[in-house]
TORPABA-5968 format. One line per field, with one value per residue (C-alpha): x, y, z; residue in one letter; residue number from 1. Coordinates in pm, whole numbers, plus 50000, padded with zeros to 5 digits. Example, Ala and Ser with C-alpha at 12.3 -4.5 7.8 and 13.67 -1.06 7.14 Angstrom:
BEGIN
xx <- 51230,51367
yy <- 49550,49894
zz <- 50780,50714
resn <- A,S
resi <- 1,2
end
This chain:
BEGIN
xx <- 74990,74934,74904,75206,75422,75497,75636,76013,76220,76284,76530,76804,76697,76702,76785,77145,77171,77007,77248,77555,77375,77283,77686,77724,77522,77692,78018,77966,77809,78123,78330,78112,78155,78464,78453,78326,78537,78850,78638,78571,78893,79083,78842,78874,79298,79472,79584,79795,79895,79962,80138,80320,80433,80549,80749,80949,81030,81164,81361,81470,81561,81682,81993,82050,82137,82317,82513,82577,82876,83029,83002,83174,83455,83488,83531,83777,84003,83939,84090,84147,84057,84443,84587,84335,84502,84840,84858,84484,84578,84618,84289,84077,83768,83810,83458,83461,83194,83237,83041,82999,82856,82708,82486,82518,82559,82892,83043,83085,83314,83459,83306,83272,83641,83600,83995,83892,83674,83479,83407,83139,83057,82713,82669,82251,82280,82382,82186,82192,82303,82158,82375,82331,82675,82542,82704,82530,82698,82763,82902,83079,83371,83727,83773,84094,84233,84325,84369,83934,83906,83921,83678,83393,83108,82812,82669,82364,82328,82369
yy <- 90997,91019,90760,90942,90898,90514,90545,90477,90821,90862,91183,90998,91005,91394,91471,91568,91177,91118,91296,91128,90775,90859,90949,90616,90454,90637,90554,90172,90209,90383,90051,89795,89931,89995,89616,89525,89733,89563,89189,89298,89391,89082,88854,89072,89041,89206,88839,88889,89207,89050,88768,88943,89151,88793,88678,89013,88997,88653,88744,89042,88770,88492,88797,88897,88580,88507,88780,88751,88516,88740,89069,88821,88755,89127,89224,88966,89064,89434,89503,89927,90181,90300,89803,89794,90134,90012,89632,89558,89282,89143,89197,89117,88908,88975,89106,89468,89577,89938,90288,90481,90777,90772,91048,91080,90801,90978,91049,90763,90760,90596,90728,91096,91101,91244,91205,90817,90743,90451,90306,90034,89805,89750,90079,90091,89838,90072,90303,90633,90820,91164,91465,91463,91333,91010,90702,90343,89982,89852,89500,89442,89255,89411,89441,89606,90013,90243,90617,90630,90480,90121,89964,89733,89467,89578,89270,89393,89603,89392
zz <- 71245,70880,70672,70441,70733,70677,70371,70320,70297,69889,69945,69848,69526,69454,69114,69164,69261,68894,68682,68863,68772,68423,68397,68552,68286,68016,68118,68078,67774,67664,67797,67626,67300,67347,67440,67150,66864,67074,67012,66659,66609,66723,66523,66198,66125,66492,66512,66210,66345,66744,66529,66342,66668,66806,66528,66536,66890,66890,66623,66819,67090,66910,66739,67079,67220,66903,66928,67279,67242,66950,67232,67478,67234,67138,67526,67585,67305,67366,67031,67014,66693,66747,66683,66383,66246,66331,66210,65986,65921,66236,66286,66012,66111,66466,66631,66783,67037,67020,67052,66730,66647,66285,66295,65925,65593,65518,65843,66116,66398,66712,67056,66949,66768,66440,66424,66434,66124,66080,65707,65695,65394,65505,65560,65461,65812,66033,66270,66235,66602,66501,66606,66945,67034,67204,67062,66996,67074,66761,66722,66364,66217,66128,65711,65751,65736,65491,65475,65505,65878,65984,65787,65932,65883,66149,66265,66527,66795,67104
resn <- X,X,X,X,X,X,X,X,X,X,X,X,X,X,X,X,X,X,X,X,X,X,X,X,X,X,X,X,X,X,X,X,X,X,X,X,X,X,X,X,X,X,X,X,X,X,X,X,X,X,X,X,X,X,X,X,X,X,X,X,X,X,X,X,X,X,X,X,X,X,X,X,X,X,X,X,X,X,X,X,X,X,X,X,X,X,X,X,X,X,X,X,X,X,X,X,X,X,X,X,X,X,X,X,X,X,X,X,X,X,X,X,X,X,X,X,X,X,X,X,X,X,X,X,X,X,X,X,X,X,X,X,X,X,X,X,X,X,X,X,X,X,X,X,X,X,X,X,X,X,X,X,X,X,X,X,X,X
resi <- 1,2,3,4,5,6,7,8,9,10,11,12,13,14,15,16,17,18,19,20,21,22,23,24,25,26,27,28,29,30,31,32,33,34,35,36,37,38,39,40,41,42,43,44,45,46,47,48,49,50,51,52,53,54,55,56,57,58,59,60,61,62,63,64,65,66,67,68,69,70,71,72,73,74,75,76,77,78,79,80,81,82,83,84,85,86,87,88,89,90,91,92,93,94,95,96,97,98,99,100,101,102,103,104,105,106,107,108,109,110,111,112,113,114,115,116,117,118,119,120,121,122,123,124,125,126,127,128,129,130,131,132,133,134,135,136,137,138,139,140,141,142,143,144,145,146,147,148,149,150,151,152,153,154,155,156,157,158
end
């Protein structure tokens, strides 16, 4: 028996084994300093940024639930495009929750009817739908009618 023969069996570290540690290695590396740039970056001004983040999306929040009671109002009076037209008057100030197409700043319309033009006077607040021919909720206010469309108020986008 040689003396050789005692010693533990090291062929588990071939050099194939090696390479797949060093990768190992470099990987972590790679996470800690990408680690650190996140660290650096959140004591250097991302809390303004996170912050900033917050204060939008409560804001977000706090219009939706605002509006929420103005959408419930508009779906129980389920005022049409066709009673506006007919009798504006009727209507005026009365909320609307209705689909519109505005997929350009002159042209704006109810639910894909270009026979049933819409006329906003806050028309810089309004979303743009793009040409696609899908319509956005919009909730807004009745101003009245006239040979233009029934003209509206957008309040949000509930």
């Amino acid at each position: 028996m040689s003396p050789l023969s005692n010693l533990p069996n090291w062929s588990h570290f071939s050099r194939p084994h090696h390479e797949g540690l060093r990768a190992f290695c470099i990987g972590i590396l790679a996470g800690l300093l990408l680690a650190v740039i996140a660290v650096a970056g959140v004591l250097l001004g991302a809390p303004e940024w996170f912050g900033g983040l917050a204060r939008q999306l409560r804001l977000r929040h706090d219009e939706k639930s605002s509006l929420s009671a103005v959408v419930r109002d508009a779906q129980r009076l389920g005022i049409t495009y066709d009673q506006v037209a007919a009798k504006p008057q009727d209507y005026a100030g009365k909320p609307v929750h209705w689909c519109v197409d505005h997929p350009d700043p002159k042209v704006s319309f109810l639910e894909g009817r270009p026979s049933q033009p819409l006329v906003w006077s806050n028309d810089e607040a309004v979303l743009r739908t793009g040409p696609n021919g899908h319509c956005t909720m919009m909730l807004a206010t009745v101003e009245g009618a006239g040979p233009e469309g029934v003209r509206l108020r957008l309040l949000g986008l509930p």
